[in-house]
N, C-alpha and C positions, 0 to 999 in steps of 0.2 A: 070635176077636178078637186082633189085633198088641199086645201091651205089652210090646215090646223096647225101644222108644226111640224119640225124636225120628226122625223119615224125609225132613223138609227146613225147611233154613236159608232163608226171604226176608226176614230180617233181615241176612245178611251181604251182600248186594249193598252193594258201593262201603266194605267193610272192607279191611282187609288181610288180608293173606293167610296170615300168620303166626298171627295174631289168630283167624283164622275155622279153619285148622288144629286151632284149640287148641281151643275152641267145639265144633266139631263132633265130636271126639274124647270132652271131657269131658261133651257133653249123650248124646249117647250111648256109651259104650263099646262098643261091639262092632260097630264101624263103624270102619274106616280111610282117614283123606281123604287122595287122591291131586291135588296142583295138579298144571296144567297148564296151558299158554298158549292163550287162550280159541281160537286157529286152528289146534291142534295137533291129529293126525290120533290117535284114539283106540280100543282097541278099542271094538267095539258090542256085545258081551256085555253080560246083565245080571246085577251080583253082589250079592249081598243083605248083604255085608259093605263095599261100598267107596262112596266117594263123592267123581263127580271134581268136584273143585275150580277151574273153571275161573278164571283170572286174565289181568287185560289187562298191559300195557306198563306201567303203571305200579306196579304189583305190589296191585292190588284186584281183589275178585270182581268176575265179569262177567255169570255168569248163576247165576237158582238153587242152590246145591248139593242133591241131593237125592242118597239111597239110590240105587244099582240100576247 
């Protein structure tokens, strides 16, 4: 059974992105959120530490954040 932490925000769609930064850092620690522009070309690796952050043009989440 996983109890390391939260594994996904569908609360932060249409946050900012600063905001959801900080959220996802503080509800789990041992997680590091990486933004990026929701069309940005990314590795496909999965990491059990990261979580991308996708953000549109106007600087809000776009989709899900989740682990992996």
């Amino acid at each position: 059974m996983y109890t390391g932490g939260k594994l996904e925000w569908p609360e932060l769609v249409g946050a900012k992105v600063d905001v959801a930064t900080a959220t996802i850092e503080r509800e789990n620690p041992n997680v590091k959120a990486q933004p990026i522009p929701c069309d940005q070309y990314r590795i496909l690796d999965c990491c059990c530490n990261r979580v991308w952050l996708d953000y549109s043009a106007d600087g809000t989440v776009c989709k899900v954040p989740k682990v992996g």
